[in-house]
C-alpha positions as CSV (number, residue, x, y, z in Angstrom):
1,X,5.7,-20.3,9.6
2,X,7.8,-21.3,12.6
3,X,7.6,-20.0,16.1
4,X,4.8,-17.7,17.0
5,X,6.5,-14.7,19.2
6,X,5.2,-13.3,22.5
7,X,4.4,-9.0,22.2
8,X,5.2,-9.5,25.8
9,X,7.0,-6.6,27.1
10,X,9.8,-7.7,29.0
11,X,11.4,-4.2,30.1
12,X,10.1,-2.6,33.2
13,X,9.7,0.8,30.5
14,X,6.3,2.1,30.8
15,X,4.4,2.8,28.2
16,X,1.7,6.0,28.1
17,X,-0.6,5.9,25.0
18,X,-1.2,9.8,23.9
19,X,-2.6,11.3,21.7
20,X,-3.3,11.0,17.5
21,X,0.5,11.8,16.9
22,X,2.3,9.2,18.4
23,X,1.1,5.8,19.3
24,X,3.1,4.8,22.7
25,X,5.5,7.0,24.9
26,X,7.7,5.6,26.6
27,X,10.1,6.6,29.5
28,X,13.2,5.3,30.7
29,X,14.4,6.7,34.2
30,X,12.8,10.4,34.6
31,X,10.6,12.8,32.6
32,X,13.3,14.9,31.4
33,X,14.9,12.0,28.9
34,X,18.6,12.6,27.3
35,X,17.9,11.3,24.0
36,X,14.4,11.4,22.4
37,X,14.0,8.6,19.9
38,X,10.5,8.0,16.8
39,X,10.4,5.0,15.5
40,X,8.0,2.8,13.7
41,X,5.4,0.8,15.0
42,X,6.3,-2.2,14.2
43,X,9.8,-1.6,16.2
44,X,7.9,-0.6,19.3
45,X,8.8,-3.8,21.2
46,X,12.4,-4.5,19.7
47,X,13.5,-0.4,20.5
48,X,11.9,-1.0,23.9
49,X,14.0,-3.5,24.8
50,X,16.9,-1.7,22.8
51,X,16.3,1.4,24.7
52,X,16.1,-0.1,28.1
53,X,19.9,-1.9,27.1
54,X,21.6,1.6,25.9
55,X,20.1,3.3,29.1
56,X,22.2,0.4,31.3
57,X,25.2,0.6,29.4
58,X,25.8,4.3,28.9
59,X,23.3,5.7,31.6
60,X,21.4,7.8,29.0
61,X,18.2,8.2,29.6
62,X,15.4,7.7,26.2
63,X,12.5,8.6,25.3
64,X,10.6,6.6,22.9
65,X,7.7,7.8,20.3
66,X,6.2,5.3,18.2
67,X,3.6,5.6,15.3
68,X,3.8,4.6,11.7
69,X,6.8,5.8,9.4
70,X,4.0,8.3,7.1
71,X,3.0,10.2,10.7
72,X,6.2,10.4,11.8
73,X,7.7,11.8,9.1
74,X,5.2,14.6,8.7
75,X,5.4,15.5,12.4
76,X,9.5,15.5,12.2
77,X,8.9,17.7,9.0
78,X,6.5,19.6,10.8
79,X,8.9,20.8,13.7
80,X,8.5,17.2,16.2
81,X,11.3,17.6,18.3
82,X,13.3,14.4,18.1
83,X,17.2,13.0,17.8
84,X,16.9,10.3,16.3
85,X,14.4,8.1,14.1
86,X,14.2,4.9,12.8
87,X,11.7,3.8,9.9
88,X,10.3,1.2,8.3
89,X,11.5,2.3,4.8
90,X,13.7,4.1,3.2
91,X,10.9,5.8,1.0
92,X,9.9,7.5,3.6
93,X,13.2,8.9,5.1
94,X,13.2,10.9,2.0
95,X,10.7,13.1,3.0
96,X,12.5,13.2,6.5
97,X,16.1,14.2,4.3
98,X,14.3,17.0,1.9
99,X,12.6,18.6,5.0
100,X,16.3,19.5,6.0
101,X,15.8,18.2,10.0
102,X,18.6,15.4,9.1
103,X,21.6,16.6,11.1
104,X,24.3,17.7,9.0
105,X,26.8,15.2,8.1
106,X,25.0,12.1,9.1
107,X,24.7,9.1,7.7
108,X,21.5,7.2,7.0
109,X,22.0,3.7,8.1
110,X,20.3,0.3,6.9
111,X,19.7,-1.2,10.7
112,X,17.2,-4.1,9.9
113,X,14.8,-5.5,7.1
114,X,11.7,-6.8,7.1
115,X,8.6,-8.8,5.2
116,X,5.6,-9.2,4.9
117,X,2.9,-12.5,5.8
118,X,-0.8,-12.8,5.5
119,X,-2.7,-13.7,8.8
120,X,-5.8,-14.5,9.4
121,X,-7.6,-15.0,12.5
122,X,-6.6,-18.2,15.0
123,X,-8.7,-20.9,13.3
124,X,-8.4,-19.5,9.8
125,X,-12.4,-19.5,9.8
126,X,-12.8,-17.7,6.4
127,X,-10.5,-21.1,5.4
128,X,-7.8,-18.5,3.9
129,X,-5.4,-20.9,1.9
130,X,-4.0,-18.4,-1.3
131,X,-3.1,-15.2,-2.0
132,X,-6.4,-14.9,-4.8
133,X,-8.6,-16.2,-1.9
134,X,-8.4,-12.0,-0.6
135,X,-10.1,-10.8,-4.0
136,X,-13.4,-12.5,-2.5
137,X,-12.5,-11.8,1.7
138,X,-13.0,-8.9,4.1
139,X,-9.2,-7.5,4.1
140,X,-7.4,-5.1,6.3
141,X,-4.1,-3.8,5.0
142,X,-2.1,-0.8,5.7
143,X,-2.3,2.6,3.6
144,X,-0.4,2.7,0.5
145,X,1.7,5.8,2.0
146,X,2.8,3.5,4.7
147,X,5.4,1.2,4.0
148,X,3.6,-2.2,4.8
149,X,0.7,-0.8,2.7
150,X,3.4,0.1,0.0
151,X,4.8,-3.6,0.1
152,X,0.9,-5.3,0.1
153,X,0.2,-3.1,-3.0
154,X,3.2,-4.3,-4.5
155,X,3.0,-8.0,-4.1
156,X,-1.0,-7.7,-5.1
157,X,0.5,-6.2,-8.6
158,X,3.1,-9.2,-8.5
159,X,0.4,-11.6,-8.2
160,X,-1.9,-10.2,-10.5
161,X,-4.5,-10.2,-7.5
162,X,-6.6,-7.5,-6.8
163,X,-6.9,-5.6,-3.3
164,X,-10.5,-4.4,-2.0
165,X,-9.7,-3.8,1.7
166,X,-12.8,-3.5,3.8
167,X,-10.4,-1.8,6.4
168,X,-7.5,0.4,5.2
169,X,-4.9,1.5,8.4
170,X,-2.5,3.4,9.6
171,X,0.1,1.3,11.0
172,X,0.5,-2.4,11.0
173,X,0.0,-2.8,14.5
174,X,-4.2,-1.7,13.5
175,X,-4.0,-4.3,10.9
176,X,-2.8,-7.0,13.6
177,X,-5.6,-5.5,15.5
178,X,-8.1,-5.8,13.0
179,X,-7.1,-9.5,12.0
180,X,-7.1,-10.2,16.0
181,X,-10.2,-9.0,16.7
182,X,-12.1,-11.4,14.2
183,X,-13.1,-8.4,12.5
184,X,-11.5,-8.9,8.9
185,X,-11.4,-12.8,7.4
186,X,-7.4,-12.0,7.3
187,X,-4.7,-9.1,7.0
188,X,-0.9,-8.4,5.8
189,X,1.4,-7.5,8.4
190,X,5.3,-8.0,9.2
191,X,6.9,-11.3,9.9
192,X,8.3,-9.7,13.1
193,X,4.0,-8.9,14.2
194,X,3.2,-12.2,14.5
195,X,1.3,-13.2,17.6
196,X,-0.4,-16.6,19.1
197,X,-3.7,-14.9,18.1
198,X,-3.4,-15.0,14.7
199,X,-2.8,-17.8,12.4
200,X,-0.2,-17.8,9.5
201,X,-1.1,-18.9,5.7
202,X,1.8,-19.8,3.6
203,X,2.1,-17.7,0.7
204,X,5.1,-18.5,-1.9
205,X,6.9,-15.6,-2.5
206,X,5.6,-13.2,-0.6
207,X,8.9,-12.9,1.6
208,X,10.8,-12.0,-1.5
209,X,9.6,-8.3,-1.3
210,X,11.1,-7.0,1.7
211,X,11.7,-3.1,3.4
212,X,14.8,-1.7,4.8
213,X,15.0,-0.1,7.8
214,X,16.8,3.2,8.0
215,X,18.0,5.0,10.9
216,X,19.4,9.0,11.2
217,X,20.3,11.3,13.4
218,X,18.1,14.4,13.7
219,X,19.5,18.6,14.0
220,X,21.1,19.1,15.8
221,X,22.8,16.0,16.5
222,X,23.5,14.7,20.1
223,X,26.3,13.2,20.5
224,X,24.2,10.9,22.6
225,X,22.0,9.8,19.4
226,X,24.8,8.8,17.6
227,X,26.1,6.7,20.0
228,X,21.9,5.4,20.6
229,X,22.7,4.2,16.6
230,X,25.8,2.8,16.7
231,X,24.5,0.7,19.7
232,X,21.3,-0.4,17.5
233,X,23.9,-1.3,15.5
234,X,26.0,-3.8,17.3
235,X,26.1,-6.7,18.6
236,X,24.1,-6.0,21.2
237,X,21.4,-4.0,18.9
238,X,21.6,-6.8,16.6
239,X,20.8,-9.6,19.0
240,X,18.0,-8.2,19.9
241,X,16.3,-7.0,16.5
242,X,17.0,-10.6,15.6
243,X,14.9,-11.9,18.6
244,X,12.0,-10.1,17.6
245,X,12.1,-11.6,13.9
246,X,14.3,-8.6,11.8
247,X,16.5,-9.3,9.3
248,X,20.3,-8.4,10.1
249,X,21.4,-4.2,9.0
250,X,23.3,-3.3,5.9
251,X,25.3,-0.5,4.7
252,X,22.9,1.6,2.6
């Protein structure tokens, strides 16, 4: 499947792992951040690094939540205070539009895509080698109201295969856990999750289902978190999404 990429954290961020809302925290400069940023977990690294790049060019300061898309669209419905969020599908920014927290005006842009792959762990030792092979293996695969778990469901039904998880999760990161661990004989995650501790099986077709990646500004609009997007969107932005394995930004 090509070159297996590092989760190394290259910026000198920190991160602070809280409680059941978000997944990591994470603080550029001083407690009292300029722009407070959610974003799904499987752009934690990529809008670390993105984050760290915007503070040096523009000297605003972030502040960066990460969770899956599902919990952080009910806590941004539920009152979260944020200014901007990025998701892992566009399904799930529509319960983010019809609470009414999308600032006025604002557009909702297509930054990156994404697709799925089926790990196992290093070795393959449950000798993984189809798609069919899962009906008979211990599974872990996101929930169906989270947009990894949305495309595994969807690519099963494609295949005519038949999903029994043993583990179901809440993000894809638990799944890359899960897989890592040695706990499950193999589990679905993003292209761009990909670590040297798990081993990639190639399955034909499966990158033909992929998610977009939408990105909004949050009432009441900062003029800071319009600029944070339009940075994620250029060049710079760009670059970077494209070192951690995303697929290039489209208009919507």
């Amino acid at each position: 499947m090509g070159t297996k990429k590092s989760t190394h954290i290259r910026s000198p961020i920190s991160l602070i792992v809280i409680s059941i809302f978000f997944t990591i925290t994470v603080s550029c400069g001083t407690d009292k951040a300029d722009l407070r940023v959610m974003a799904a977990a499987s752009l934690s690294e990529a809008f670390l690094d993105i984050s760290k790049a915007f503070e040096n060019e523009t000297g605003v300061k972030t502040t960066l939540y990460t969770a899956g898309s599902s919990t952080l669209a009910t806590q941004i419905a539920e009152g979260a205070l944020a200014d901007v969020v990025g998701l892992a599908n566009e399904e799930t920014m529509t319960r983010i539009i019809d609470s009414g927290r999308v600032a006025t005006g604002t557009e909702i842009k297509i930054f990156a895509t994404n697709h799925l792959v089926l790990v196992t762990p290093y070795g393959n030792p449950a000798s993984i080698t189809s798609f069919k092979d899962l009906s008979d293996a211990v599974v872990a695969v996101c929930a169906p109201v989270v947009p990894c778990g949305s495309l595994s469901y969807a690519f099963s039904e494609m295949e005519d295969v038949s999903l029994n998880p043993a583990s179901v999760e809440p993000n894809v990161r638990s799944v890359r856990t899960k897989v890592q661990l040695g706990e499950v004989d193999a589990g679905l995650i993003y292209i761009t999750d990909i670590t040297p501790e798990v081993e990639v099986v190639d399955i034909p077709r499966l990158d033909s289902l992929q998610t977009n990646y939408p990105i909004t500004t949050l009432k009441p609009g900062k003029p800071a978190a319009k600029d944070f997007i339009d940075f994620v969107l250029s060049n710079s932005g760009q670059s970077i999404l494209s070192q951690y394995g995303f697929g290039a930004g489209h208009e919507s």
